[in-house]
PALOVEX-110611 format. One line per field, with one value per residue: residue number from 1; residue in three letters; x negated, y negated, z negated of N, C-alpha, C in turn. Coordinates in steps of 0.02 Angstrom, whole numbers, plus 50000, padded with zeros to 5 digits. Layout:
# residues N
seq: (NUM / ...)
type: (ala / ...)
n.u: (X / ...)
n.v: (Y / ...)
n.w: (Z / ...)
ca.u: (X / ...)
ca.v: (Y / ...)
ca.w: (Z / ...)
c.u: (X / ...)
c.v: (Y / ...)
c.w: (Z / ...)
***
This chain:
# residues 83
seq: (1 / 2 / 3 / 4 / 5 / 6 / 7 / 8 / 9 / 10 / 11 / 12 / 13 / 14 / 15 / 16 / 17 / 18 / 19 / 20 / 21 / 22 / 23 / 24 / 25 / 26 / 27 / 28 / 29 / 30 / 31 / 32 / 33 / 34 / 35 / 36 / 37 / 38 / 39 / 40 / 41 / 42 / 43 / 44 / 45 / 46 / 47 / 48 / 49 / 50 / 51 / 52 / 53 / 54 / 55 / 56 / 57 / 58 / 59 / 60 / 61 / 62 / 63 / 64 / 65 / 66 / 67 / 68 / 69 / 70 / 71 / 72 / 73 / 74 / 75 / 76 / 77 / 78 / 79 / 80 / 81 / 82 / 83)
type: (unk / unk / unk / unk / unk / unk / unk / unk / unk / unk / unk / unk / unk / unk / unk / unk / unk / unk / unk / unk / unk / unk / unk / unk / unk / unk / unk / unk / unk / unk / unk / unk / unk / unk / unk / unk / unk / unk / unk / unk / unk / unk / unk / unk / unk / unk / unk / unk / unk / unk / unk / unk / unk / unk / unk / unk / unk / unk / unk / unk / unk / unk / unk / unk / unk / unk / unk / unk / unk / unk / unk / unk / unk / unk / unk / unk / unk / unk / unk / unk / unk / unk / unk)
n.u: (49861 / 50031 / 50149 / 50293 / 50284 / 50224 / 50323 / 50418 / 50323 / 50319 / 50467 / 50485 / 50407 / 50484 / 50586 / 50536 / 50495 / 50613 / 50695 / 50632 / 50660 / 50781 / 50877 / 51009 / 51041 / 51153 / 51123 / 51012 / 51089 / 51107 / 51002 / 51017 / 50998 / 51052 / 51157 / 51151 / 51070 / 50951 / 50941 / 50915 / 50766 / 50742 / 50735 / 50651 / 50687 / 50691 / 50572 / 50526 / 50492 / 50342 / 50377 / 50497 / 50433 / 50368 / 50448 / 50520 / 50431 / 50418 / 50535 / 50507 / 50419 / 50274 / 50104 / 50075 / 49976 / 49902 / 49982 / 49962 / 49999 / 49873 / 49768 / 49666 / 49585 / 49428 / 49407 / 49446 / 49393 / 49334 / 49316 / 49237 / 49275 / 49218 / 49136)
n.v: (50231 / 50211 / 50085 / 50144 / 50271 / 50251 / 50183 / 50280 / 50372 / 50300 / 50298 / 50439 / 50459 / 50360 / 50430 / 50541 / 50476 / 50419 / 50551 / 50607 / 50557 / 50583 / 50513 / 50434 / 50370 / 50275 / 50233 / 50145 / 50048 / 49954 / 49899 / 49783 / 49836 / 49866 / 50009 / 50040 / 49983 / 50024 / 50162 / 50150 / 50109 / 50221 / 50301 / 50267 / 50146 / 50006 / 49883 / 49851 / 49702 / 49640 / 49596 / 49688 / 49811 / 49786 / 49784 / 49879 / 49964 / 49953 / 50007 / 50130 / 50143 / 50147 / 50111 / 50009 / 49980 / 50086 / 50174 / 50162 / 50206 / 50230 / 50331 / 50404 / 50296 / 50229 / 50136 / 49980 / 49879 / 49748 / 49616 / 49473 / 49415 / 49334 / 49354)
n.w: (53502 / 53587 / 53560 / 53545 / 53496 / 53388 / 53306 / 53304 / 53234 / 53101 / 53082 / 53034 / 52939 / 52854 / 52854 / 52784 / 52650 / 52614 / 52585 / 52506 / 52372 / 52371 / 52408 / 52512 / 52671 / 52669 / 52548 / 52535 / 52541 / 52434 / 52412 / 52499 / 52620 / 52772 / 52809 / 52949 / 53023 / 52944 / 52991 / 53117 / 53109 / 53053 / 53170 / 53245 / 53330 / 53319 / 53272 / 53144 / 53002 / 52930 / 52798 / 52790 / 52776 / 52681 / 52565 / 52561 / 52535 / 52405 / 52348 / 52375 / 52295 / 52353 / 52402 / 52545 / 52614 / 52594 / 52668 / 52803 / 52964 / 53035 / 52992 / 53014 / 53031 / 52985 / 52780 / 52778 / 52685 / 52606 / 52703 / 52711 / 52569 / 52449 / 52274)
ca.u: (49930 / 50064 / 50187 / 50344 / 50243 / 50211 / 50375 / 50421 / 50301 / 50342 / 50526 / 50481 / 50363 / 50515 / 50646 / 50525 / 50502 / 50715 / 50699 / 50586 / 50690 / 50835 / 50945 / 51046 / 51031 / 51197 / 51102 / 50977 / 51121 / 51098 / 50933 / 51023 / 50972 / 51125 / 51138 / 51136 / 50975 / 50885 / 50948 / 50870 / 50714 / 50724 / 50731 / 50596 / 50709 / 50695 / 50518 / 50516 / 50459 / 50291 / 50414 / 50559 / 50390 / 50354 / 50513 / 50537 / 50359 / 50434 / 50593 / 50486 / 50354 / 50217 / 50069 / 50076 / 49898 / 49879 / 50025 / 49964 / 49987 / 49817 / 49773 / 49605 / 49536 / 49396 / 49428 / 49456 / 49354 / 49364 / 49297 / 49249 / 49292 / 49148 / 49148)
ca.v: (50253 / 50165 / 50063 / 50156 / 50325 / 50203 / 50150 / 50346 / 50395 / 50254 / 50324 / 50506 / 50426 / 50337 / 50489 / 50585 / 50437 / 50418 / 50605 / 50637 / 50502 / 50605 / 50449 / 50432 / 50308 / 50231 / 50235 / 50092 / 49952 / 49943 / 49865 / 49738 / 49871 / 49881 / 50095 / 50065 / 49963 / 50081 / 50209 / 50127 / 50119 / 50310 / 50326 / 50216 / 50118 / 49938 / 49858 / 49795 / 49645 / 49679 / 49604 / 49737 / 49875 / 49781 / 49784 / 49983 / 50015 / 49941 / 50059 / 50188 / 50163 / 50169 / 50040 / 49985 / 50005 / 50167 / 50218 / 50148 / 50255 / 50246 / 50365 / 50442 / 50249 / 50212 / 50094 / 49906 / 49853 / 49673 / 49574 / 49393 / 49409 / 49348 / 49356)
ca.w: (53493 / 53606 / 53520 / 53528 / 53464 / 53296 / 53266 / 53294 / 53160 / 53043 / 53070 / 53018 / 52877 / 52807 / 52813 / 52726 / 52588 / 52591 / 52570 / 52436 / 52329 / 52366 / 52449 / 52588 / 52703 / 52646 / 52461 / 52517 / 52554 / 52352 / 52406 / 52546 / 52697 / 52818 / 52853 / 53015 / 53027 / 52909 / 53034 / 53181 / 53085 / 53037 / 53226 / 53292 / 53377 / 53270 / 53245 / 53079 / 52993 / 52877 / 52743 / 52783 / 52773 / 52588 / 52540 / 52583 / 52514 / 52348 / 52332 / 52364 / 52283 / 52379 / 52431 / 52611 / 52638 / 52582 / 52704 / 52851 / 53019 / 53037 / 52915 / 52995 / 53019 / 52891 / 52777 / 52807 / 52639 / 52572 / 52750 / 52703 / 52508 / 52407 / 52217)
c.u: (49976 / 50112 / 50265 / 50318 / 50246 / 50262 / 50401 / 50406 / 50316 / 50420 / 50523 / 50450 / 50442 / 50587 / 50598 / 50528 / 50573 / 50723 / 50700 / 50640 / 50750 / 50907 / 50960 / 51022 / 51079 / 51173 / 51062 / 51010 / 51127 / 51027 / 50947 / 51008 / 51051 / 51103 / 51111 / 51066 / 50950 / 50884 / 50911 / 50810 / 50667 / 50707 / 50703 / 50623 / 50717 / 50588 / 50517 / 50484 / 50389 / 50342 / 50451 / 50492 / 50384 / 50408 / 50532 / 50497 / 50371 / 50486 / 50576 / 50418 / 50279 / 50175 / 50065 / 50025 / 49902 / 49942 / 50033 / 49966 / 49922 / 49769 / 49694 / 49541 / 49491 / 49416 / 49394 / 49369 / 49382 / 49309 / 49286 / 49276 / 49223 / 49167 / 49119)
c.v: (50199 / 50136 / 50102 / 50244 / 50309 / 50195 / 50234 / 50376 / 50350 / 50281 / 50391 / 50489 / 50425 / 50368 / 50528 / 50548 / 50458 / 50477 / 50631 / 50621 / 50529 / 50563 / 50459 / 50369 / 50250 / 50196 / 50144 / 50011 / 49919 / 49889 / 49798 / 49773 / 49882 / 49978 / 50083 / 50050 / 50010 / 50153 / 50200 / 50131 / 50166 / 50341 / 50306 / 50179 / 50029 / 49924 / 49817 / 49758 / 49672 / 49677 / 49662 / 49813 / 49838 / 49816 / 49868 / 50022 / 50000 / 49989 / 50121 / 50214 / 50187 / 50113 / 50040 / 50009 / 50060 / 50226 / 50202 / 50205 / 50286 / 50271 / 50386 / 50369 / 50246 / 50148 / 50026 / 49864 / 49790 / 49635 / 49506 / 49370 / 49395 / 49323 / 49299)
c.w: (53522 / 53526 / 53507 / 53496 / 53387 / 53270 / 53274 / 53236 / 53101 / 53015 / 53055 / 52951 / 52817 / 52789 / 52764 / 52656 / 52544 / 52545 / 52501 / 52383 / 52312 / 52382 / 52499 / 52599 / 52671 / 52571 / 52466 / 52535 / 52467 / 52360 / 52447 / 52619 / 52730 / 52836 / 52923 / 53041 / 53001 / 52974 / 53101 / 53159 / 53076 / 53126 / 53281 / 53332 / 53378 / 53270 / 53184 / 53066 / 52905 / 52810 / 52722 / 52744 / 52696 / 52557 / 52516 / 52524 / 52430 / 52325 / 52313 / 52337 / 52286 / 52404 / 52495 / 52644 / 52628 / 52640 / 52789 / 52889 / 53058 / 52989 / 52928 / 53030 / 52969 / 52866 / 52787 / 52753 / 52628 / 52625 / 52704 / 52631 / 52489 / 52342 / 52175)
***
């Protein structure tokens, strides 16, 4: 998947989130988001910072991982963790 395809779907991803939630864009400067940035975001036109994707994935309640764009990868597992 090129790169501007990703930030495309990330920006369709995160109107539907906005959506669901029932906020406007203007709603998440309550969080520190400038509209217009979030708007660039919604419109794949911004590459965000993983933070800004935490940050988001906190508002809306959702885990990061579990919302990656690569949805029909298998998963990652715990690489190099030993107990």
């Amino acid at each position: 998947m090129d790169k501007e395809n990703l930030k495309r779907q990330l920006g369709y991803r995160l109107k539907a989130l906005r959506m669901a939630k029932g906020l406007k864009q203007e709603d998440l400067e309550t969080w520190g988001f400038s509209y217009r940035y979030y708007g660039k975001m919604e419109r794949g036109l911004v590459n965000p910072t993983i933070e800004t994707l935490a940050r988001l994935c906190e508002i809306f309640e959702i885990d990061l991982v579990c919302e990656s764009a690569c949805k029909n990868d298998p998963p990652i597992g715990r690489i190099g963790v030993q107990n």
